[in-house]
C-alpha positions as CSV (number, residue, x, y, z in Angstrom):
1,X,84.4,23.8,30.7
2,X,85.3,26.9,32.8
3,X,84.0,25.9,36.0
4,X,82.6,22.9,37.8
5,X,80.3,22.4,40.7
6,X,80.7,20.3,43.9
7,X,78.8,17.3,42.1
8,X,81.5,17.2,39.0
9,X,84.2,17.6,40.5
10,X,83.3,14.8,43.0
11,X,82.8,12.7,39.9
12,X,86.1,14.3,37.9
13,X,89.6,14.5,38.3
14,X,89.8,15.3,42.2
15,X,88.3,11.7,42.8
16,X,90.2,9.9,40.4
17,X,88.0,10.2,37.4
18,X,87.5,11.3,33.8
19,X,90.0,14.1,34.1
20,X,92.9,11.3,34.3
21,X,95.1,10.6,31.0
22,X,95.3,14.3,29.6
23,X,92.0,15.4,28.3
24,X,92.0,18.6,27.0
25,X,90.8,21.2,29.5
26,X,89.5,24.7,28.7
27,X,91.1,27.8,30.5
28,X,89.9,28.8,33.4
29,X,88.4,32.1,33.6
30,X,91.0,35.6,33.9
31,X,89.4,36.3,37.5
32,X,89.7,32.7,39.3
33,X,93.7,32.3,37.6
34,X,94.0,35.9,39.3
35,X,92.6,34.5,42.4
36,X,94.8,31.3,42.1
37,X,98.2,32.9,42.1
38,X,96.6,35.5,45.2
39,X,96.1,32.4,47.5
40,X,99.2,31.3,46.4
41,X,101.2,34.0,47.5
42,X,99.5,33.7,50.7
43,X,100.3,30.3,51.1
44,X,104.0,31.4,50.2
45,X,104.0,34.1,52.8
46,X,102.7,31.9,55.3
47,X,105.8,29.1,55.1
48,X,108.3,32.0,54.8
49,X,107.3,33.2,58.3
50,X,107.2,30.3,59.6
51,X,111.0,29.3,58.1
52,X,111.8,32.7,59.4
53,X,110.8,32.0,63.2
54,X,112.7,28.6,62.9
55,X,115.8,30.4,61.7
56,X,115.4,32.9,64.9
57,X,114.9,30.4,67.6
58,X,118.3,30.6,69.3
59,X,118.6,33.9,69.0
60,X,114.8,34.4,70.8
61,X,116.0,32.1,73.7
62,X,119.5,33.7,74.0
63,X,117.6,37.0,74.3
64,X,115.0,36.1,76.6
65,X,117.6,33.4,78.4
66,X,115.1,30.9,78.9
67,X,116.1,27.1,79.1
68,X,115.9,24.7,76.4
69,X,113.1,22.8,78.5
70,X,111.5,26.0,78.9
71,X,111.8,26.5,75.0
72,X,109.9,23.5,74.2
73,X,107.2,24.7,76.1
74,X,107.1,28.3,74.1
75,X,107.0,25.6,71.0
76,X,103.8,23.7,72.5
77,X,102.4,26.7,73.0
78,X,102.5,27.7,69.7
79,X,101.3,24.4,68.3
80,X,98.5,25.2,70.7
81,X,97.4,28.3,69.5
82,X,96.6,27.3,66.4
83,X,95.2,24.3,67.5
84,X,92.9,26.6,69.8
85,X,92.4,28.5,66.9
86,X,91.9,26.0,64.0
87,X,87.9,25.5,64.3
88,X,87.3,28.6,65.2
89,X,88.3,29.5,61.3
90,X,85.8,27.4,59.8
91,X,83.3,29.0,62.2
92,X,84.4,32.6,60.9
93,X,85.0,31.1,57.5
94,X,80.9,30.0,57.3
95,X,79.8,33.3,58.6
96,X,81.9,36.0,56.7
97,X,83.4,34.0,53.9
98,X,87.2,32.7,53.5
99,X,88.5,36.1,51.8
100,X,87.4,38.2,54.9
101,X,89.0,35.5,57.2
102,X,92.3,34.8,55.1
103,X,92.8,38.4,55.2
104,X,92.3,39.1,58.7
105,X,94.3,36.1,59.8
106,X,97.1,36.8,57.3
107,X,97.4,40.4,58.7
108,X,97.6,39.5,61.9
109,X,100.0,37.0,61.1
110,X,102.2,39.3,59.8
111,X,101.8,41.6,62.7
112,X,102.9,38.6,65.2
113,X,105.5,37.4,62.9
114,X,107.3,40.6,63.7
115,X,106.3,40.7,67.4
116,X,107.2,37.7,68.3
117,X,111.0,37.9,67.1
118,X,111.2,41.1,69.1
119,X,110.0,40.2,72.8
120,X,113.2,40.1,75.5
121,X,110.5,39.2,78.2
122,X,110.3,35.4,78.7
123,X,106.2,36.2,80.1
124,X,105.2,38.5,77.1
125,X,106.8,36.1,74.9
126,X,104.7,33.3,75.7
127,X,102.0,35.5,75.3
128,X,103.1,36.4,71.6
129,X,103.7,33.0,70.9
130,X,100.4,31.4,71.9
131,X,98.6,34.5,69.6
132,X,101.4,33.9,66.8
133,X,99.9,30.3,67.1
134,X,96.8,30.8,66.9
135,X,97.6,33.8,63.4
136,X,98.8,30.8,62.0
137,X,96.1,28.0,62.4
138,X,93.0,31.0,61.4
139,X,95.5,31.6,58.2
140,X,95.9,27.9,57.6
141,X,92.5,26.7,57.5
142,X,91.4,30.0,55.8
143,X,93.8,30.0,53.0
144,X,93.1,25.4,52.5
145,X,89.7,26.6,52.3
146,X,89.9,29.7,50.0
147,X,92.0,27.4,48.0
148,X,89.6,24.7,47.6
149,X,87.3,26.9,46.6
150,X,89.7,28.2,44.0
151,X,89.9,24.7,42.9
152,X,86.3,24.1,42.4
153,X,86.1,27.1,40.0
154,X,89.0,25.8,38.2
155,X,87.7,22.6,37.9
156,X,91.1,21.1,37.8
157,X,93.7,19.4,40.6
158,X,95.3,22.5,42.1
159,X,95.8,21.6,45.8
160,X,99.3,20.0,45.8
161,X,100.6,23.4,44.1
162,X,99.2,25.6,47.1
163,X,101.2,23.4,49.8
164,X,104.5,23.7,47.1
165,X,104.2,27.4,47.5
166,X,103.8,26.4,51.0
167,X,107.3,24.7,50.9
168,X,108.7,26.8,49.2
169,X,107.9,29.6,51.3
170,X,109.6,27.5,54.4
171,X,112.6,27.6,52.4
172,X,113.1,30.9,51.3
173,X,111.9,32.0,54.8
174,X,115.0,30.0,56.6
175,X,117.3,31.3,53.9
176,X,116.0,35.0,54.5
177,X,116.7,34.1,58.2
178,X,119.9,33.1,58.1
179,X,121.0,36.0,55.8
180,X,119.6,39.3,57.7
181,X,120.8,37.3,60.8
182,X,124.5,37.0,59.1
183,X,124.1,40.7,58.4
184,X,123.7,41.7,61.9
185,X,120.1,41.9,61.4
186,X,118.8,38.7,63.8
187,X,118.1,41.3,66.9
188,X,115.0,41.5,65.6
189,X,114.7,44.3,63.1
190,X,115.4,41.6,59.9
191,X,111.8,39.9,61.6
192,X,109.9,43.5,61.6
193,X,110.7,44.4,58.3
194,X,109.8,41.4,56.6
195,X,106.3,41.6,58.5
196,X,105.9,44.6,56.6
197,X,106.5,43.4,53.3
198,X,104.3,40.4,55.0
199,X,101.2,43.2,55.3
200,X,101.8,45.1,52.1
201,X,101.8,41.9,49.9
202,X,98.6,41.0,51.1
203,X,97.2,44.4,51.1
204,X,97.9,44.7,47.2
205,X,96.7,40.8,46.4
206,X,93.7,41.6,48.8
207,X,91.8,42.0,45.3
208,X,92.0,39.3,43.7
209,X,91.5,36.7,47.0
210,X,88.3,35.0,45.5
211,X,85.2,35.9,47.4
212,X,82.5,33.4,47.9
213,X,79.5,33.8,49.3
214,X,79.4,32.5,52.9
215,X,77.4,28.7,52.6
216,X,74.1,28.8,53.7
217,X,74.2,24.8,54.8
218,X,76.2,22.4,56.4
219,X,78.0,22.7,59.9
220,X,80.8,25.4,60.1
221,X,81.7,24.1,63.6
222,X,82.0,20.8,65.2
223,X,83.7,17.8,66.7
224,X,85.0,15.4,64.1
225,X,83.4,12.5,63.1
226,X,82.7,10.0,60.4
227,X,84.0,10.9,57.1
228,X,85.5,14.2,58.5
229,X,87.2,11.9,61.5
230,X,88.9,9.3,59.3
231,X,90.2,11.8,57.0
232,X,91.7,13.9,60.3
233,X,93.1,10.5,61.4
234,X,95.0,10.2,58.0
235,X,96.4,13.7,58.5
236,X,97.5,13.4,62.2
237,X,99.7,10.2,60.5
238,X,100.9,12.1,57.8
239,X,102.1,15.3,59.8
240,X,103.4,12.9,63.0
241,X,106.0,11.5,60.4
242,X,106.7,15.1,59.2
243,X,107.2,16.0,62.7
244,X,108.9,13.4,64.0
245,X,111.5,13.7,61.2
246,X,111.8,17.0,62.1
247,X,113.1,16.3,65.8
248,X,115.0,13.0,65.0
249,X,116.1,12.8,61.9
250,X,119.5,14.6,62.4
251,X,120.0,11.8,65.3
252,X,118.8,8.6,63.5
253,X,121.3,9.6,60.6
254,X,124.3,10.5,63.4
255,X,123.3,7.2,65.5
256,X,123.0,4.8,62.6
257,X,125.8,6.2,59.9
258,X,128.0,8.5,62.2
259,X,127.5,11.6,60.3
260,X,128.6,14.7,61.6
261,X,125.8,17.4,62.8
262,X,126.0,19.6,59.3
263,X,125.9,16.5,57.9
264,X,122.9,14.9,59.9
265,X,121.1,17.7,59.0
266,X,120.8,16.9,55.5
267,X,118.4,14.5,56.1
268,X,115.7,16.5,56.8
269,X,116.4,19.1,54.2
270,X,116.2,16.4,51.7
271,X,113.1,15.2,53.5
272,X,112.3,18.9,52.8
273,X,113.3,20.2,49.2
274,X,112.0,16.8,47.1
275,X,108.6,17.3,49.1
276,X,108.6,21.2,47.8
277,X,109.4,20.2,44.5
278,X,106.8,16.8,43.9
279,X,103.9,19.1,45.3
280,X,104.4,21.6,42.0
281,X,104.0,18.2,39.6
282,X,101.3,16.8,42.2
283,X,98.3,18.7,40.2
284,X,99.4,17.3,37.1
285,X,100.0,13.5,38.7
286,X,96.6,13.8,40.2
287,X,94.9,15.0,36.5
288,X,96.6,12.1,35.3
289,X,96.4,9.1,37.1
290,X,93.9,9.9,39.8
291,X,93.9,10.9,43.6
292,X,93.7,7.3,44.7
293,X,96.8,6.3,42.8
294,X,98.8,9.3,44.1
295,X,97.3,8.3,47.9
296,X,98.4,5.0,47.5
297,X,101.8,5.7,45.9
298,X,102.0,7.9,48.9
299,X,101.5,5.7,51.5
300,X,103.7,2.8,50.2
301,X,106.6,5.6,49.4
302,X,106.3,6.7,53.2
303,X,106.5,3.4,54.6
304,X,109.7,1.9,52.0
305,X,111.7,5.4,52.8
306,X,111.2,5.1,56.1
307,X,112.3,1.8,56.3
308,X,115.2,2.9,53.8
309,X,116.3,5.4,56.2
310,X,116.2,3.8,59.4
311,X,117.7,0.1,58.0
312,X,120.7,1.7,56.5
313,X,124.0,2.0,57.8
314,X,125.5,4.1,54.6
315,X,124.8,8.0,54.9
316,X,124.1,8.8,51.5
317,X,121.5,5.8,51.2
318,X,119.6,7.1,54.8
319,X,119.4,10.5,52.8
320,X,117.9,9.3,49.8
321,X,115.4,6.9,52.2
322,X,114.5,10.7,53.6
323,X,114.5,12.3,50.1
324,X,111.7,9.6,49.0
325,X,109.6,10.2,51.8
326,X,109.6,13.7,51.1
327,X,108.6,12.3,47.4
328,X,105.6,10.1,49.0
329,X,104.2,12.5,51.1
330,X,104.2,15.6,49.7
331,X,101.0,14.8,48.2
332,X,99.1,13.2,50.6
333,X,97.9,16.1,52.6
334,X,96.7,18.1,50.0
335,X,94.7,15.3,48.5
336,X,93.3,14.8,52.1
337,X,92.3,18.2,52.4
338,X,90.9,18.4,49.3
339,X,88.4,15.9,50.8
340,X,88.2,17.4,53.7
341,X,86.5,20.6,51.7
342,X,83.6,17.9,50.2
343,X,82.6,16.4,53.7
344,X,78.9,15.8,53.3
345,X,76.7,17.7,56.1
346,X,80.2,20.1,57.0
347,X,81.0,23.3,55.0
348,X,84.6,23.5,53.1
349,X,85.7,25.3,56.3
350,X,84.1,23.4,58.7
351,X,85.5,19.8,57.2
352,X,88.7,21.3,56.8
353,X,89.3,22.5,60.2
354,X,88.3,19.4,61.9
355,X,90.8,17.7,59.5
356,X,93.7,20.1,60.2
357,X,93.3,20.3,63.6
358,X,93.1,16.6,64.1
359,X,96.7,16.5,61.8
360,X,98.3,19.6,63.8
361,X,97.9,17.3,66.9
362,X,99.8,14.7,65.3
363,X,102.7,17.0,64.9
364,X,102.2,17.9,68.8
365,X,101.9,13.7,69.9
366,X,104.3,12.0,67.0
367,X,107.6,13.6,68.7
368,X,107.8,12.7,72.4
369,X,106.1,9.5,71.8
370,X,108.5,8.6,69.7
371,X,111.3,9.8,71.7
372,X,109.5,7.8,74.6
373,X,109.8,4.5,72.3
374,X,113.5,5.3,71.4
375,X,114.0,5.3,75.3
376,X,113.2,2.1,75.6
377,X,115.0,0.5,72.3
378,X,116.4,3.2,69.6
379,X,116.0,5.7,67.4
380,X,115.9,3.7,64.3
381,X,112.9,0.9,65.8
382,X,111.1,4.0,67.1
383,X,111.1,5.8,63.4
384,X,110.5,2.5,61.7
385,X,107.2,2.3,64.0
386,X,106.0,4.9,61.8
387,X,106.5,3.2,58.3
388,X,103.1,1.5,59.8
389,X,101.5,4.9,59.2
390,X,102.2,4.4,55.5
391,X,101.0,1.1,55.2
392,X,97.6,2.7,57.2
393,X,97.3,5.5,54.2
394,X,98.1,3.1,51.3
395,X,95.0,0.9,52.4
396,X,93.0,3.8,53.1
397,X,93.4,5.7,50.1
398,X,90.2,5.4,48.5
399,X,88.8,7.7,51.8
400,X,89.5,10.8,49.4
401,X,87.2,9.6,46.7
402,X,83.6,10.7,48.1
């Protein structure tokens, strides 16, 4: 078996079926493992820019000398360009194929990514940011949707791998940051050259992006619903926990277990670096057990290291509560898009940017609620709220078998 269509795979491996428990599986063909490690380099290229911005954020708002109040506004305004942008990409995806789009979007991305790091006016920089925004959300439903594809022709779990490269790329971004900013590079030339190596490594995978004709059926653009609604519903809880830890972990950890900030910061980058690292064995955890397993492993690991981490008083034991989480969720989202791309009546693109944007706005909402909720109690009750979201995904799970 080189390649399996919609139907099989629906009945195989990505819906928890006869793939499981280490059958044998034939090679995929040269062409589609060539397109495989393409899209993954994308992904990769996609995280490092973002991990690149994040490392340049003070040194953006020093330059332009806006407030931190107005900085969290040039944030949202991000997040809402590619929430703008995000349906618009299964639209484009349904009428010129994903390669064409990821392409495109991935260009431009790496056009903005350079852009944006060098504005010092506060008006053009909002500007730059809400088109970096919406770079981001055409390249991230582009490349999910490319890569399902990619997946179908495997015939084999490959999802959770994508997002790894994903994390990964986040990583090495930040790290990249930090460095050409160490080296006297942060005023913005560090941020154009590595838009440049951005373009060129896209031009020369360009190639071997897997080109599938454009579907002739289902809807490429439209407001979520049934199927495609739930399974957005499951992503907007997903990514508000990866948000909110984002924004609070660093306090629960300094609130709850007096930890310096260095120290407190080590939550989230063990939140981070376990969730990188499960997604590369997610494939083979999927092929093994089954996507309703790993969803339900996922949910009830989300929930018990949230509840880890906001009950304990002992800083290494918060850490590892943020550690398993990372564990628990890193393949949730990938299993849920993965459905997303087999929505009945919606193309791959279509399904997939409902999902996404639905999750994306989860990531907008799951902060300042929760900050609201601290307001009124603390930090720790307000993150324990969320281990509900777990508990929601765990009892839920069979939503990504068809």
């Amino acid at each position: 078996m080189t390649t399996m269509n919609d139907d099989a795979m629906n009945d195989g491996a990505m819906n928890d079926g006869p793939m499981k428990g280490g059958a044998a599986l034939a090679r995929p063909p040269a062409h589609v493992e060539a397109a495989r490690w393409a899209i993954s380099l994308v992904f990769l290229l996609n995280g490092a820019g973002i991990g690149l911005w994040a490392a340049h954020v003070p040194l953006v708002q020093a330059r332009t000398g806006i407030s931190t109040g107005t900085l969290g506004f040039l944030l949202l305004t991000i997040a809402g360009g590619a929430i703008a942008a995000m349906p618009m990409s299964g639209w484009l995806s349904g009428r010129w194929g994903t390669r064409a789009v990821v392409l495109a979007a991935g260009w431009m991305f790496s056009l903005m990514t350079a852009v944006l790091m060098n504005i010092g006016d506060a008006t053009a920089l909002f500007a730059a940011a809400f088109v970096f925004g919406a770079s981001n959300g055409l390249l991230d439903v582009s490349m999910n949707t490319n890569a399902s594809e990619v997946e179908t022709a495997r015939g084999i779990p490959t999802m959770s791998s994508f997002h790894g490269f994903y994390s990964l790329g986040g990583l090495i971004g930040a790290a990249v940051g930090g460095i050409v900013i160490g080296a006297g590079f942060g005023d913005g030339r560090g941020a154009l050259a590595a838009g440049v190596v951005f373009a060129v490594a896209i031009a020369l995978c360009a190639r071997f992006i897997l080109a599938v004709p454009p579907a002739s059926h289902g809807s490429h653009f439209a407001i979520p619903r049934g199927p495609a609604l739930f399974l957005g519903l499951l992503a907007l809880l997903c990514f508000a926990v990866e948000g909110a830890l984002v924004d609070w972990s660093a306090l629960l950890l300094a609130e709850r277990t007096g930890a310096e900030p260095a120290s407190a910061a080590l939550g989230y980058s063990a939140f981070s670096v376990t969730m990188a690292a499960c997604r590369f064995a997610g494939d083979r955890l999927v092929l093994r057990f089954g996507a309703v397993p790993v969803m339900t492993a996922g949910g009830i690991g989300i929930c018990a290291g949230l509840l880890l981490a906001v009950t304990s008083t002992h800083f290494l034991l918060s850490a590892l509560g943020f550690a398993l989480i990372g564990l628990a969720a890193a393949n949730v989202v990938p299993l849920i898009f993965s459905a997303a791309a087999r929505v009945p009546g919606m193309s791959a693109g279509g399904g997939l940017a409902a999902v996404a944007t639905l999750g994306y706005a989860g990531l907008l909402l799951a902060p300042p609620i929760i900050g609201s909720i601290a307001a009124h109690s603390n930090i720790a009750v307000a993150l324990g709220v969320l281990s509900l979201a777990g508990i929601v995904v765990a009892l839920n799970a069979r939503v990504v078998k068809r």
